[in-house]
C-alpha positions as a printed Julia matrix, in Angstrom:
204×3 Matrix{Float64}:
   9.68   -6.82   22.91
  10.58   -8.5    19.43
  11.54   -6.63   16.57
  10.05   -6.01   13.33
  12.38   -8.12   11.23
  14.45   -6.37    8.25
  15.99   -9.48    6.45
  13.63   -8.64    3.82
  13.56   -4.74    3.1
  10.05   -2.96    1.69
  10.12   -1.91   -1.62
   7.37    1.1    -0.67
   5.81    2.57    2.59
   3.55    4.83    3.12
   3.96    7.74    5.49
   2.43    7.78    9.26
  -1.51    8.26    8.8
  -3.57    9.14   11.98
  -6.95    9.31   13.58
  -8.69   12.6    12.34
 -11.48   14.59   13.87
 -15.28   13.28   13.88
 -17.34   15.4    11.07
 -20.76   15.95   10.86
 -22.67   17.26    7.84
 -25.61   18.77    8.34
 -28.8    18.98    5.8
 -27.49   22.9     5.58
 -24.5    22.15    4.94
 -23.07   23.14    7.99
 -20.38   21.12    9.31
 -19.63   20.17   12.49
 -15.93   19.24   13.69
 -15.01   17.6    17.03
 -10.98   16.63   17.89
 -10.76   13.53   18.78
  -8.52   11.82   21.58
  -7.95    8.63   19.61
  -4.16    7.92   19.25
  -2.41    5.36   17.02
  -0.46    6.46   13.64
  -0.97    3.69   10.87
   1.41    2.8     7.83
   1.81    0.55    5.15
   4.61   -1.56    3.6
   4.92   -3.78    0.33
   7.85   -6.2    -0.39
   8.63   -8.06   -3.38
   9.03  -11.54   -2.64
  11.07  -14.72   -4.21
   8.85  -17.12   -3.0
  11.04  -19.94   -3.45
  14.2   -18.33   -1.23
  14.72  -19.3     1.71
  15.22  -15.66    3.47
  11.38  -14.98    1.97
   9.87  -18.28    3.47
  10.99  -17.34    6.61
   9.63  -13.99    6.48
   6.88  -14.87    5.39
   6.16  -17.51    8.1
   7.07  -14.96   10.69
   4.68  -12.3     8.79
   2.01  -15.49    9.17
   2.23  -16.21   12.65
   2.21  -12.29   13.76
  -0.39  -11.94   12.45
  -2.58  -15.41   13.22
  -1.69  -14.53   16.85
  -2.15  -10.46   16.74
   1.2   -10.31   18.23
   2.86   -6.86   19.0
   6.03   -5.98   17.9
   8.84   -2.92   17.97
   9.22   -1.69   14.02
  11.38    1.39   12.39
   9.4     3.16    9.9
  12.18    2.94    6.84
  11.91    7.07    6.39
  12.11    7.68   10.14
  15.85    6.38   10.75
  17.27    9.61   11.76
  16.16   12.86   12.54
  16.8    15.93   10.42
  17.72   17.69   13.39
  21.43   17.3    15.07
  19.54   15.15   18.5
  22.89   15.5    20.14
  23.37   14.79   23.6
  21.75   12.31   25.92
  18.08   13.77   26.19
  16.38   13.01   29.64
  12.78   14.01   30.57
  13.12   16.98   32.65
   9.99   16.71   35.91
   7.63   14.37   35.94
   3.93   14.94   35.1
   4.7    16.59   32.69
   0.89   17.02   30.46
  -0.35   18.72   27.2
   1.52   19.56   24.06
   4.95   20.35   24.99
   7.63   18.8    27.07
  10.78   20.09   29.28
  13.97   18.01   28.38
  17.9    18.67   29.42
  20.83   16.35   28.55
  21.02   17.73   25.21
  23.78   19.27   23.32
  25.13   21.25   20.36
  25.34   24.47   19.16
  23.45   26.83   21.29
  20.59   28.32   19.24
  21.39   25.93   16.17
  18.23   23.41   15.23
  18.34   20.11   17.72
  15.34   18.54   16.04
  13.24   19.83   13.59
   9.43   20.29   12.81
   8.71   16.53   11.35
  11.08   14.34   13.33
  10.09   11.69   16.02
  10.56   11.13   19.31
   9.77    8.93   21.98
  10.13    7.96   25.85
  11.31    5.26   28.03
   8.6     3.09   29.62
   6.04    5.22   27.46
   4.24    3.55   24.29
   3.52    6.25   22.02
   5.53    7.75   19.33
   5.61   11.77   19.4
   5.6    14.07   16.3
   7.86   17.36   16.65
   5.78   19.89   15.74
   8.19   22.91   15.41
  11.62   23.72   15.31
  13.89   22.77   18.66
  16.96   24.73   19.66
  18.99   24.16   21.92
  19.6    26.32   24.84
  22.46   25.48   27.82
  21.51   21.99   27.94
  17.72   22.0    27.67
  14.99   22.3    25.45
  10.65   22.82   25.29
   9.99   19.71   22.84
   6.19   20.73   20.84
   4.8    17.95   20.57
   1.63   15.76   18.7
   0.07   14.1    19.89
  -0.11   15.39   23.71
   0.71   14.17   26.85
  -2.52   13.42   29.03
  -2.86   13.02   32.44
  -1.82    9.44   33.53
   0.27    9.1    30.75
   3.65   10.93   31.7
   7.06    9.85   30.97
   8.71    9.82   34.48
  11.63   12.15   35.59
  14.57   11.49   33.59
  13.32    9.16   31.67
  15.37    8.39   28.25
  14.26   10.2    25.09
  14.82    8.59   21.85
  15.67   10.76   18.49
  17.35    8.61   16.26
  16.24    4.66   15.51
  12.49    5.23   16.89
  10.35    1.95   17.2
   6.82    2.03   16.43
   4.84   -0.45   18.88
   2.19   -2.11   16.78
   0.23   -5.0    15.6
  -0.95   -6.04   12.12
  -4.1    -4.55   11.65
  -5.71   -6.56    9.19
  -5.23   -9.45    6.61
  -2.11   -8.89    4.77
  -2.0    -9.52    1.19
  -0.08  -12.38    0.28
   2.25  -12.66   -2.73
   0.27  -14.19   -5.91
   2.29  -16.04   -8.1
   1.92  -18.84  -11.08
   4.37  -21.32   -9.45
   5.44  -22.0   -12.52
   9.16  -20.76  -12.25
   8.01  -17.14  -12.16
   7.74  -17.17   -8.04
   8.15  -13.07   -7.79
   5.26  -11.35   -5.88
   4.05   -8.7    -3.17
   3.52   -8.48    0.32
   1.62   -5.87    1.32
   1.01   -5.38    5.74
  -0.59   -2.71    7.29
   0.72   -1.7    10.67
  -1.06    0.45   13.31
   0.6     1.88   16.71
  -0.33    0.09   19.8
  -0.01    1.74   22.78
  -0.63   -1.06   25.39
């Protein structure tokens, strides 16, 4: 899969935004709350462009044909680099099937009982499109760890025995999810403007 290219670096992005519940408001003004199952975190990012240079034209051809041809891509979210946690070690999946909102890992190392990820950081598995949010603290404990995770694991959609688990670097699967907004400039010499793409998580 093709990366999300960084030639050009955003000059903002929004955090991770995802699906929420369905609410109903009743005429009483009761409301009514059901969770959803709908996955998919969405973000945006805005560049500022020189038009006229040749690194931007580029980019912005590539940004074009992504998006004419809703073509998926892999893509870092800029605050997401690293994890605030220590992640040290070689994290494997530990059993398959694993289901719900937690999940059994070994591999890892560090300090025992010192923080190996932390309540906010990402994670991800091999041969699994979805990206995971650590819900609480992690230690670490002889080489293993119970990983909280959001959202959670259903059935069918297991990471397999000792399959890789990514801390640090995590790609985003996703598309372009609707127009971008292209740069508006006078052409006349002053060929600064923004690029603003929306990107939502595709887990195909």
């Amino acid at each position: 899969m093709a990366a999300w290219p960084r030639t050009v670096v955003p000059i903002s992005n929004t955090d991770f935004d995802v699906p929420g519940p369905q609410i109903a408001r009743a005429q009483s003004g009761k409301v009514n709350v059901r969770a959803t199952t709908q996955r998919g975190r969405t973000w945006t990012e805005t560049y500022m462009l020189k038009v006229s240079d040749e690194d931007a034209k580029a980019f912005l051809a590539y940004v074009r044909a992504t998006w004419r041809a809703g073509t998926s891509f892999d893509i870092v979210h800029r605050d997401y680099l690293t994890p605030n946690g220590s992640a040290e070690g070689t994290p494997l999946v530990k059993g398959a099937n694993q289901t719900g909102s937690t999940i059994d890992v070994d591999g890892i190392a560090g300090t025992p009982g010192a923080d190996w990820l932390l309540a906010g950081d990402i994670i991800s598995f091999a041969g699994i499109n979805c990206v995971y949010d650590v819900t609480a603290d992690v230690t670490e404990a002889a080489g293993e760890a119970t990983i909280p995770i959001s959202p959670p694991i259903y059935t069918g959609g297991s990471p397999a025995d000792d399959a890789a688990v990514t801390t640090t670097g995590v790609a985003v699967r996703a598309i372009i999810a609707e127009p971008p907004d292209w740069p508006d400039t006078s052409g006349d010499s002053a060929d600064w403007g923004t690029l603003t793409v929306r990107f939502v998580e595709t887990l195909e």
